[in-house]
Every structure is written in structure tokens, then in C-alpha cells.
N, C-alpha and C positions, 0 to 999 in steps of 0.2 A: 312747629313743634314747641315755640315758645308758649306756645299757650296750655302747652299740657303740664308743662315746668310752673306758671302761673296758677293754673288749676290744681296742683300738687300742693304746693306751698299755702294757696289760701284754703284748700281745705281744713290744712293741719293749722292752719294759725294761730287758733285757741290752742293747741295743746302745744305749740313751740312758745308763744307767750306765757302760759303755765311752767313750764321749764326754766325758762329765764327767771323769768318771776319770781319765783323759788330759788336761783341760786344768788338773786339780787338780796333778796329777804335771808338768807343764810351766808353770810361771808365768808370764806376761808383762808386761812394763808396761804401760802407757794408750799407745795410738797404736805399738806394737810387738806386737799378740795375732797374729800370721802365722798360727802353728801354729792358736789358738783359732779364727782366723776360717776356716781352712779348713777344718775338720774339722767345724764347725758348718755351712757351706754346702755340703758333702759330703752330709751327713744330709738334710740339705732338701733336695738334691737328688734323695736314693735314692727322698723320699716322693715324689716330682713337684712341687715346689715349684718356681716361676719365679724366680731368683736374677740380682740387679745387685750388683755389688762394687764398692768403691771411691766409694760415696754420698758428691758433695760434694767427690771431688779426696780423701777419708777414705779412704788403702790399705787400713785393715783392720774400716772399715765394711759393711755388706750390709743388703740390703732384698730378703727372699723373699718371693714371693706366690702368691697361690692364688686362682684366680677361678672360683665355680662353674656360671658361666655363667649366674645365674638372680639377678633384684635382689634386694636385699635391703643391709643394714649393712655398713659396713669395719670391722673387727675385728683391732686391733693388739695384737700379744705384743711385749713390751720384751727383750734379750736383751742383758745383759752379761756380760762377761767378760776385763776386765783384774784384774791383782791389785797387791797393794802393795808398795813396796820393804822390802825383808829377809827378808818375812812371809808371802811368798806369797800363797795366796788364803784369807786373813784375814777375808775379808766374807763370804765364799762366793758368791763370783760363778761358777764352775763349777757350782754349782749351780742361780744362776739363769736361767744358759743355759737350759738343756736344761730347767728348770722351763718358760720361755716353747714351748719350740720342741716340749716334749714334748704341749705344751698346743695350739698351734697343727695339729701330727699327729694329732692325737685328735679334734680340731672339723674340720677334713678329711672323718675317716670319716662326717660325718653332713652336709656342707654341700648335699650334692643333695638332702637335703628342706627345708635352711632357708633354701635362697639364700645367695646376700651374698659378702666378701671377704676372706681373710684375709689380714694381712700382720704378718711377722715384722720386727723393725727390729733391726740387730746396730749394738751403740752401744758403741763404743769408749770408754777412759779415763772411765769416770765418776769414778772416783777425783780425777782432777785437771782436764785440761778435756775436761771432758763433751761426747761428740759429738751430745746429743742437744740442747743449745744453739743448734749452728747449724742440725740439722735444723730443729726450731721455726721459726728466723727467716727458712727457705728454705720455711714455708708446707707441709711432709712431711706435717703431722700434720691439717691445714686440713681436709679430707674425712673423717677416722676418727668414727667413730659414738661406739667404746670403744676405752681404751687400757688395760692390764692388763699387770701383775707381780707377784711376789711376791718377797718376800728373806727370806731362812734368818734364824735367830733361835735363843734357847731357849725362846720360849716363843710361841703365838699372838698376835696383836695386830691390831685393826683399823688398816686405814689412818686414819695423823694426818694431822699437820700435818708439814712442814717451814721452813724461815726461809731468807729469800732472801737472798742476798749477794754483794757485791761484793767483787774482791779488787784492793786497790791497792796501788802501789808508790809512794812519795816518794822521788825523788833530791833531796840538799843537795849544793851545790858552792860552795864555800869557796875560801880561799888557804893554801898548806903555807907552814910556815917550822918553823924550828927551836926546839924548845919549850921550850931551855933558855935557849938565845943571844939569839933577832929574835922571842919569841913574841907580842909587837905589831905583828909585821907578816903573822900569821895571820889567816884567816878560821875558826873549825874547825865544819867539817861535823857531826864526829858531836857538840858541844855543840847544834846544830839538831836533830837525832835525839832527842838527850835530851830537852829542850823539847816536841817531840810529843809523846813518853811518858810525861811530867810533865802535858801540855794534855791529853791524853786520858783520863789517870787523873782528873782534876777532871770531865769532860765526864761520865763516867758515871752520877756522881750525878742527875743531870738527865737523865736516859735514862729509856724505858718499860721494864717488868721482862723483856719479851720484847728486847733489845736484846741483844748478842754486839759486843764490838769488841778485837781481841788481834792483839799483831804479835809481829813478830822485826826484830832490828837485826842485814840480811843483811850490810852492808860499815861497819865501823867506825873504817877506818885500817889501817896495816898495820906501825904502829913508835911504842912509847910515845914516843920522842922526836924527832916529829916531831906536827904540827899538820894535823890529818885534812882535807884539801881536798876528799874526795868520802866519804860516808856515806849507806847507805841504808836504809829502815823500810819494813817489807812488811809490811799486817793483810788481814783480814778483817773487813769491817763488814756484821754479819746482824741484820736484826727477821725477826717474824713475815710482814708486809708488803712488797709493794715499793717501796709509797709513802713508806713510813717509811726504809726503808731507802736511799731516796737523799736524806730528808731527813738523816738519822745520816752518810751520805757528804760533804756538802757542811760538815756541824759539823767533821768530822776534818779534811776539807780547809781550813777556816777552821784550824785546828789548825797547823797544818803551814804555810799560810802565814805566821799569825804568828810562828813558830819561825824562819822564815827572817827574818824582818824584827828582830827581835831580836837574830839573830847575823848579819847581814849577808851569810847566804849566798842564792843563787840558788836555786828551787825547781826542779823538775820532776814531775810526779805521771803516772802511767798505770795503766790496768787490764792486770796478770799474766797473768791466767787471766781464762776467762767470769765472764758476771755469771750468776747462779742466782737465776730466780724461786720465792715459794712455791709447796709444793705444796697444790693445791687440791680437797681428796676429796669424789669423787664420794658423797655418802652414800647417796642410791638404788642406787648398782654397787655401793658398798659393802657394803650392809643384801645385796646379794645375792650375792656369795662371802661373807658371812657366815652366809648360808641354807646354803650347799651344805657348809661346813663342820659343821657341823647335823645335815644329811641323812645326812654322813658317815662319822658316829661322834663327834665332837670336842663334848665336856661345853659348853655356855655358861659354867660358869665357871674354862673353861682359855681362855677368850680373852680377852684383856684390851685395856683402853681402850684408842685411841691416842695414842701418846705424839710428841712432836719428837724426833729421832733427829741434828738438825742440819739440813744444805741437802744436795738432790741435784737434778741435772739434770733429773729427771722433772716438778719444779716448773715447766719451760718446756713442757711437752708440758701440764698441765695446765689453761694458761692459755686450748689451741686445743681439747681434746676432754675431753669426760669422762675421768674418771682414777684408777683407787683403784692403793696401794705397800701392800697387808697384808704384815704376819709370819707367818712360818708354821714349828713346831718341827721344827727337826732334828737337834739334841742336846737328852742330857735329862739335861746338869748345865747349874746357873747360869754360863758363862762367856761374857763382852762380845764383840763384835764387836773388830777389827782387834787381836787377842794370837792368839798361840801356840796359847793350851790350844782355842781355838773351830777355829781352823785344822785342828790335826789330827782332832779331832772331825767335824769338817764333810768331813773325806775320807774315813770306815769307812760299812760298808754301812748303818747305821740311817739315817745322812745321806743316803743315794743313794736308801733307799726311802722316807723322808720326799719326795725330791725330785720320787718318781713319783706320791705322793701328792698334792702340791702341783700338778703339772700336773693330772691328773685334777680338782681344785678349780676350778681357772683356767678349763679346757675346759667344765667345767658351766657357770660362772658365763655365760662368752659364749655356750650353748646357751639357756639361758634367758631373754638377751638376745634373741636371733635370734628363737627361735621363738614370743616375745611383744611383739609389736609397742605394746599398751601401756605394756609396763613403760620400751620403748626411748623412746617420749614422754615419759614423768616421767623418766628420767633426760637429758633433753635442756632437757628445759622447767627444769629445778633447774640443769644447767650455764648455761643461756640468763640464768637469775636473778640469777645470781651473777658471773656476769662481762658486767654493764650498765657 
């Protein structure tokens, strides 16, 4: 039946590469993809796929589905597709659209012998807040059996790890006076800022090696002679954990109140953006789009370990269903995620047919799922372990 999944997928290849193609050549930010999200639920639409828009009050969220009418496992394809500012689509998230969805079209062609349901999840902005944050906390992901992606890279890589994080904001408010004339009769907010920055730098040392903690000092005043009454510090505090990581959050936030108690300004702290759990890989799903990549052609040792790549939202989808995020090549020079040289790369044909190749991975991987009902135990029983 892999070969009906193969013959699906290369039929449609022109029109899944036109799609891509298109939202590569049109960029959007997180929470502005219009164009992306419609052209993506056009496609799932032409396949017969049941499409809701707008997931969660999310204009340019979607949730397609496909029911074969026969039981069997819920089977989720992740689908992003915002890009970065300046850089366009610098991750290749045009790619891993039509990665998930070309994947989700191809397990279609075979679902009337394996049962079960497929559902595509269109997740806006992961770049910054990630929609699939709140999906999680609205319980979307609470029934899915398997949840699968994959993201462009140079090079193959097993799903790692990710680090969870929270991102917060400290306001300081102080009193202005004049810095040359009355500056004892200042408060100054951004000497509170400094202080953080100074209380955080110490704090490190006493951190576990997997710990991340880095800000920016977004408002600092806005005249050297004058005495900053409002300044503000915005980080990122990630471990590997999330346990850790809200113990590392409440250290900074000890941080930052004694900074204000020092200079005698008034605190205020809030979370920016979502908080992002780790990601949690499924090793058994894992071990098995690692098989199919195998079966595929791809050497074992072109695929390599995996690595922490940062925090991504799919860490909260991890927490409720089985989950692997592998790498998969589609340039074949050394250049990083989020520059230039990856960007343009990631838009010429070798990238577009890496991409069909990547789905075809994706579609075996959840066929092998389905159509083995023990392998769907051990990968349930190993999630069931791990998240006591």
C-alpha cells in the first residue's frame, strides 16, 4: 500500500510544489499568513478534506479532516507556515506545509484499508506565539494517537530534544527629574534594568548547563538628561524541563525584585508571548520514520543524532500525544536556519523535491502506524511512561 501513498503524492507533486512555491514567493508574518492559509485550505479542499478556519477565534488558523469512516487511530500532520521579518521564509516553513499536507493526501489514498482519522492542524506564527500553544490548552490534541512533522535542514537528524520557555517582561517605574539640576530627586528605572542584568549575570553560574537565560533592554529612557522614570528588560528563560524552567523563572523574578528594592523603583513583570513546553520525542514513532527513511534510500550515517535546535511550540502538543519534529535535507550546502543563504536555497527545485520526498516519509511513517496495531501500543505505552 506504500505505493499507492507514493503514487498519490507524485501525482499531485506539481500542484504541492505550486503551493509551496507560492507561499515561499509571498511571505507572511505569524498571525497575518491570509494568502498561506488559504491556498493551503484550497488544496485540502480539492482532496476532499473537511476544513474549519479560524480554530480558537485564530483568522488564519485551520483544522482539515478526513474520516474514513472505519475505527481505527487519529493521525495529525502539523502545518506551518509563517515566515520571519526581513528574511522571509528563512526556516522553511513553505515547505513544511505542504510537507505535512502532502503527507496527510497520500495516507488518504490508503485510509479505506486502515481505518482511523486524519487531521491536518494549520498553526500559525510559530515563529513567535505559536498557535499551537493554545490549541494544546484547549485539549485539540487530547484524542490524536500520533502527531508528526518534519522541518527542512542540511542535513537529516532524528527528532531531539527542545527547551521550554518562558518569556517575560519586567517594567521598572521610577521618578524623572533632571539629571544634571534635581537628580536626587529621581527614581531611575533604567539603573533597575541594569541591576537585573548585573543579578542575572551572577545567577548563571549556579544554573544547570542546559539552562538559556538572555534579555534585551526594550525602553531605556528617552533623553541622557533626564532620569529614566519608566525602563524595561524582556528575556527568555529556557531549560531543558519545565519543572526547571519555572524554577529559573522565579530566580530572575527574585532578580528583578531586588533590583527594584535597591533603586527604589516599583516592579511589574508579565509573560510577552506563550510559554513553550519541551519537546518530548516519541522514540518508538521516532525509531519509525527513521525506518522509512532506510527503506528509502537515505545511508544511516547521513542521519544524525538529535540535537536541541532551541524551544518550539510543538513541545505543548508533545506533552498530550505522541510526537517526533525530525530533520529532513533539502539543501546540500552547510548553511543554518533563519539567514539568507538557507532561504534562497530552500526555494529552487531540489528543495521542493526533497519536500515531496519528506512527505512520502511522513505518510509511510503513520501507514505503519495504522496498519500495526502493536507497534501503536508500544508507542502509547512509552508516551503513557513518560508523562506520569
Amino acid at each position: 500500500m506504500k505505493s499507492a501513498i507514493a503514487q498519490t503524492i507524485d501525482h499531485n507533486a506539481d500542484r504541492f510544489k505550486a503551493v509551496s512555491s507560492f507561499i515561499g514567493a509571498n511571505p507572511e508574518l505569524g498571525h497575518e499568513e491570509f494568502l498561506a492559509s488559504a491556498r493551503l485550505t484550497e488544496e485540502l479542499n480539492h482532496h476532499g478534506f473537511h476544513i474549519e478556519r479560524g480554530i480558537l477565534d485564530i483568522p488564519t488558523s485551520f483544522l482539515a479532516s478526513y474520516d474514513s469512516g472505519k475505527a481505527g487511530p487519529v493521525v495529525a500532520f502539523l502545518a506551518e507556515y509563517d515566515a520571519l521579518p526581513d528574511l522571509g521564509h528563512a526556516c522553511g516553513h513553505h515547505l513544511i506545509c505542504m510537507m505535512s499536507i502532502g503527507a496527510a493526501i497520500g495516507l488518504k489514498s490508503v485510509l479505506a484499508e486502515t481505518g482511523g482519522r486524519i487531521r491536518v492542524y494549520g498553526t500559525p506564527a510559530e515563529e513567535t506565539k505559536g498557535a499551537k500553544v493554545p490549541m494544546a490548552a484547549a485539549g485539540l490534541f487530547k484524542d490524536v494517537d500520533i502527531a508528526l512533522m518534519a522541518h527542512p535542514y542540511y542535513t537529516y537528524e532524528r527528532s531531539g530534544e527542545s527547551l521550554a520557555m518562558d518569556a517575560i517582561q519586567y517594567e521598572f517605574f521610577g521618578r524623572s527629574a533632571h539629571a544634571a539640576a534635581q537628580p536626587y530627586e529621581g527614581i531611575n528605572a533604567l539603573d533597575a534594568v541594569l541591576q537585573l542584568f548585573n543579578s542575572v549575570n551572577a545567577l548563571r553560574q549556579q544554573t544547570k548547563s542546559d539552562a538559556r537565560i538572555h534579555g534585551i533592554i526594550s525602553e531605556g529612557g528617552k533623553a541622557p538628561n533626564i532620569i529614566p522614570d519608566y525602563a524595561v528588560a524582556q528575556f527568555y528563560v529556557r531549560s531543558a524541563s519545565r519543572a526547571y524552567t519555572n524554577e529559573l523563572v522565579q530566580k530572575v523574578l527574585h532578580c528583578a525584585e531586588g533590583a527594584a528594592l535597591q533603586t527604589g523603583c516599583t516592579l511589574k513583570s508579565s509573560f510577552y508571548e506563550y510559554s513553550y513546553d519541551e519537546l518530548r520525542t516519541n522514540e518508538t514513532l521516532s525509531e519509525v520514520f527513521n525506518d522509512q527513511l532506510l527503506a528509502m534510500g537515505i545511508e544511516p550515517q547521513a542521519i544524525e543524532v538529535g540535537k536541541d535546535h532551541g524551544s518550539l511550540d510543538l513541545g505543548n502538543v508533545s506533552t498530550q500525544c505522541p510526537t517526533i519534529h525530525p530533520f529532513v535535507k533539502v539543501v546540500n550546502e552547510k548553511h543554518m536556519l533563519h539567514t539568507k543563504e538557507f532561504r534562497d536555497l530552500a526555494l529552487q527545485e531540489p528543495a521542493l523535491n526533497a519536500m515531496i520526498f519528506a512527505a512520502k516519509v511522513l505518510a509511510n511513517t503513520a501507514y505503519e502506524v495504522l496498519s500495526t496495531p502493536e507497534l501503536l501500543q508500544k508507542i502509547k505505552a512509552e508516551f503513557a511512561s513518560a508523562n506520569k
